[in-house]
N, C-alpha and C positions, 0 to 999 in steps of 0.2 A: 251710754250713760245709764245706766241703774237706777229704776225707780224704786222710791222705799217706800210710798206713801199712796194706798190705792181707795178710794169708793163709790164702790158699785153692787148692782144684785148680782145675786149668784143663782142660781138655779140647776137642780141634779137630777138625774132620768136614769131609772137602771134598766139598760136592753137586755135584749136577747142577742147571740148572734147574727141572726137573720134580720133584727132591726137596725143594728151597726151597720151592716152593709148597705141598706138601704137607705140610711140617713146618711150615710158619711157619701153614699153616691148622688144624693138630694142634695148635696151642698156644694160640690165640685162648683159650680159657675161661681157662688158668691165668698168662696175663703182660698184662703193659700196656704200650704202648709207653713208652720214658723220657719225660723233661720233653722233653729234644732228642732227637729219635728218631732221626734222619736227618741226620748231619754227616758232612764229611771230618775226618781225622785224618794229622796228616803229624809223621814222625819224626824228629830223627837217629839214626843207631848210631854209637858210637863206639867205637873199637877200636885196635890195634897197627899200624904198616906194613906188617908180613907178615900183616896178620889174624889174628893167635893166638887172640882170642876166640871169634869164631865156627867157626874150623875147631876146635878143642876141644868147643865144643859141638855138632857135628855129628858129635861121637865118641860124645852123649849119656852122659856120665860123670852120676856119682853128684848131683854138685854144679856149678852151671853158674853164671855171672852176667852182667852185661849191661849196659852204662850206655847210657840216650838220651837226648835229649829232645822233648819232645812240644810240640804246640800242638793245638787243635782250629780247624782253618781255617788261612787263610794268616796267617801273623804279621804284625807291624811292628815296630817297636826297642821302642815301650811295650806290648805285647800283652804278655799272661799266658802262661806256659809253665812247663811242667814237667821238672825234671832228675830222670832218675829213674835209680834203681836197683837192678834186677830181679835177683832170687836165684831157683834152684830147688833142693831140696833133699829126694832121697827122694821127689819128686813132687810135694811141697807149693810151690807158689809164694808168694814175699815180694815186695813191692813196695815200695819206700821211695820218697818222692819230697818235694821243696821246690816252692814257687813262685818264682818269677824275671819278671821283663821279658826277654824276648827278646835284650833289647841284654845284659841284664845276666848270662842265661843262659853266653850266646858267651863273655863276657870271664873268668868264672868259672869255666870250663874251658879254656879258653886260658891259667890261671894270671895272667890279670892286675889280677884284683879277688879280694879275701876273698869267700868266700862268708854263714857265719855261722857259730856254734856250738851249734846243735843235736847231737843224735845222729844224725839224719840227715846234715847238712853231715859230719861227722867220718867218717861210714862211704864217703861221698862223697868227700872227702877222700884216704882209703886206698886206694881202689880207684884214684883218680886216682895219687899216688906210689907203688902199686906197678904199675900197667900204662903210665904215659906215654900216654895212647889220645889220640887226634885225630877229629876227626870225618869217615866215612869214605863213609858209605850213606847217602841220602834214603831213605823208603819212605814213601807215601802213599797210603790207599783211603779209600772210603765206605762207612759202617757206618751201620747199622739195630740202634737198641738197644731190649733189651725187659727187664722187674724183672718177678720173681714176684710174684702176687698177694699171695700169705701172706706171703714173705717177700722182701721189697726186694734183701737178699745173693744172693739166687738173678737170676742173669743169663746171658743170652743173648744173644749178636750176629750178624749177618751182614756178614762185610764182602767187597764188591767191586771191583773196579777196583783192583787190587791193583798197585804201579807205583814206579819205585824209578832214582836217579840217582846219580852218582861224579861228578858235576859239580856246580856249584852247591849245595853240602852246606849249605845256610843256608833252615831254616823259612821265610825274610823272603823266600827266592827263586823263589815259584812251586809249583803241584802237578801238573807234569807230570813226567813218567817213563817208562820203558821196563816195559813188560808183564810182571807177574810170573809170570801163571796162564797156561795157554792156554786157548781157547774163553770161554764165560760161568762158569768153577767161580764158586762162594761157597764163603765159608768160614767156617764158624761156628763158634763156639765158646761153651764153655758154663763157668761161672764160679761155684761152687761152696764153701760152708764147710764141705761133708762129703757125703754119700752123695747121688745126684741122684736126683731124685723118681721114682717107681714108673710114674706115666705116661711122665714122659720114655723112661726106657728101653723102653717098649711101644711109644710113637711111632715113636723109631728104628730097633728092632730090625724092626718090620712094616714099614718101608719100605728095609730093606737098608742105611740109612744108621751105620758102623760108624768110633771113633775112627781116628784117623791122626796120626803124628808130622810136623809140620809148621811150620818156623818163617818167618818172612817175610823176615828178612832171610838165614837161611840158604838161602833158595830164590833170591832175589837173586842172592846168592854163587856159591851153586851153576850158576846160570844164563848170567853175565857175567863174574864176575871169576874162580873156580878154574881153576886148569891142572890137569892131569892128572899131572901129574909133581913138585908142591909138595907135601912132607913135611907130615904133621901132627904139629903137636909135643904133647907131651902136657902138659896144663895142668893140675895140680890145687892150686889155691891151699890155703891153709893156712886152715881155718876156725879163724880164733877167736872164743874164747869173748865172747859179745853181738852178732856179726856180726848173726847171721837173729833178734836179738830183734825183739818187734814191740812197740814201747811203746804 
């Protein structure tokens, strides 16, 4: 069964080599690897012409959003893929998200199929007539996924090869890209429905490894496309009331 609808904190840590190893060997007793432990994951971001999206949220405001879509692997026109759309709020992150065909994904953001009428589609929907976004960033890595013993909502990832394109903005196009990280970072991040367990923070804190604000397509951005001289405009959408529900 397919969850579409998630909220919880997130939290991200960029290692070193040598602290990979050593965390991912600190957690052995308390995770399992997933069913698929080890996949690529390739995105779009979609966003405005000038980028309003992301450079607002590289302002880290109170309240941030985000629309992409996902596949896990390289797509095809009938591949599964997800239209998602990510809120954060106060630090809590929402994730809302549909399933699509790949073909069917494209056309449904391009405005030229209905999507549906869920409360997902609808919120979908909104964010689409009131930003006009297009599809603008590829970003694609490989990730190492692990569920808590106890509790399955408890997750951990490692993802590397972190890599990202303004060409070919199409899942169905390939997962090559231009270098996001330098050297070998990982970047993990940890996935949470409330306070993170008493080991964790022993693990981390004994190997120097310390959160960091970090997003991957703002680091993208930041990388390739920002000029120095491009205004940030300030974005703060209008929350309304059922937006960040989580049915």
């Amino acid at each position: 069964m397919i969850q579409c609808s998630f909220e919880r904190y997130e939290k991200k840590y960029l290692l070193t080599p040598a602290q990979y190893e050593v965390v991912r060997e600190g957690m052995e007793a308390y995770v399992t690897p997933d069913k698929y432990s080890h996949y690529a994951i390739f995105n779009i971001y979609y966003d405005t012409d000038d980028f309003r999206l992301i450079r607002a949220s590289l302002e880290k405001p109170v309240y941030k959003e985000k629309l992409r879509v996902r596949s896990y692997g390289a797509a095809r026109d009938d591949s599964r893929v997800f239209v998602e759309l990510k809120k954060k709020y106060d630090g809590v992150v929402y994730k809302r998200r549909v399933v699509m065909s790949a073909a069917d994904a494209a056309a449904y953001l391009d405005g030229d199929e209905p999507g549906g009428d869920s409360q997902i589609h609808r919120e979908i929907d909104w964010f689409a007539q009131m930003y006009r976004p297009t599809p603008k960033v590829f970003i694609a890595y490989d990730r190492e996924a692990y569920a808590g013993r106890d509790n399955p909502e408890f997750r951990v990832t490692f993802d590397t090869n972190l890599r990202g394109r303004t060409e070919r903005v199409d899942l169905r196009r390939g997962g090559d890209g231009q270098p996001i990280l330098d050297g070998n970072q990982v970047l993990m991040e940890v996935k949470i429905p409330g306070a993170a367990p008493l080991w964790l923070s022993r693990l981390l804190s004994e190997n120097g490894v310390f959160p960091t604000s970090f997003s991957k397509y703002g680091a993208y951005y930041r990388r390739y496309i920002a000029r120095p001289a491009a205004p940030v405009l300030e974005l703060v959408p209008e929350i309304q009331k059922g937006v960040l529900c989580v049915a």
